[in-house]
C-alpha positions as CSV (number, residue, x, y, z in Angstrom):
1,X,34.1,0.2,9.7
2,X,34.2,-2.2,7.1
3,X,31.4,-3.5,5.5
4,X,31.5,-7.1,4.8
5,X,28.7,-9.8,3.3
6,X,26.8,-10.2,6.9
7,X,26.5,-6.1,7.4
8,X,25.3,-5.7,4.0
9,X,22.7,-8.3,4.6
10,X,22.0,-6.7,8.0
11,X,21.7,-3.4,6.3
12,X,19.6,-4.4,3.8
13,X,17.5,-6.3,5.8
14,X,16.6,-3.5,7.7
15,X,16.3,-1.3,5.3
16,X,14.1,-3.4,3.2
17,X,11.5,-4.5,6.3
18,X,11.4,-0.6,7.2
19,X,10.7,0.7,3.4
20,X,7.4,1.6,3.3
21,X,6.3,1.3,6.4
22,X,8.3,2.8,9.4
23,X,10.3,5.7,8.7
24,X,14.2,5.3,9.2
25,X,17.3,8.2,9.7
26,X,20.5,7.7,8.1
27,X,23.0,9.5,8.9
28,X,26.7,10.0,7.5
29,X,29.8,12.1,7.3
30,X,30.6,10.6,3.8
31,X,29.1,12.6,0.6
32,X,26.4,10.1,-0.8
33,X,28.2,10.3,-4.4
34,X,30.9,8.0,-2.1
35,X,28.1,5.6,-0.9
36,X,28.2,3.3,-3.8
37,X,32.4,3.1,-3.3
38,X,31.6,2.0,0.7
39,X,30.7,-1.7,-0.9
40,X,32.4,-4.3,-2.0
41,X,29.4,-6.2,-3.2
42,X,27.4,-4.3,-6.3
43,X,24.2,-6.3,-5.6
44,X,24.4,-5.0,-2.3
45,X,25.3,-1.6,-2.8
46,X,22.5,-1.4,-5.5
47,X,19.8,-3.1,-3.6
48,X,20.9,-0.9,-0.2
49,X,21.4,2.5,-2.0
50,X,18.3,1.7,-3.9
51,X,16.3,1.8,-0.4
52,X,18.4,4.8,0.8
53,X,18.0,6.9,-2.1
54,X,14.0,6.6,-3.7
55,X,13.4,9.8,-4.0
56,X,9.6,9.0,-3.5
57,X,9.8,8.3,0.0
58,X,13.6,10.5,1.0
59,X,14.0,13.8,2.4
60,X,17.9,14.7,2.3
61,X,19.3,17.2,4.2
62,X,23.2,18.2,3.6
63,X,25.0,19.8,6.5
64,X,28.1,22.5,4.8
65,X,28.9,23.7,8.2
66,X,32.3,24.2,9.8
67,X,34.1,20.9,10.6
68,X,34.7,20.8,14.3
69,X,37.4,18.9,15.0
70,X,39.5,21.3,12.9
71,X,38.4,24.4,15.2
72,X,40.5,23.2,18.4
């Protein structure tokens, strides 16, 4: 999916209402070192990835296990 200006907002809408208060679940298949590449906006990406990634409030767990889809 592509991300264009009204997802970012949406994104960072969410994220910025939740932060602090409710907890949230991300969850991707991309590496996060890819994240930032996902946006065409910086402001967004920063603003969004800044939410995602305080390390204050984020517990990150990264799944090595065996891809799936390549088993059948």
């Amino acid at each position: 999916m592509e991300l264009d200006l009204d997802k970012y907002r949406d994104l960072f809408e969410v994220l910025d209402t939740r932060d602090g208060r409710k907890s949230t679940v991300g969850i991707s298949q991309f590496p996060a070192s890819t994240w930032f590449d996902m946006f065409a906006d910086n402001t967004y990406a920063d603003a969004c990835l800044t939410c995602i990634t305080n390390k204050h409030h984020m517990c990150r767990l990264e799944m090595n296990g065996i891809n799936m889809r390549e088993t059948e």
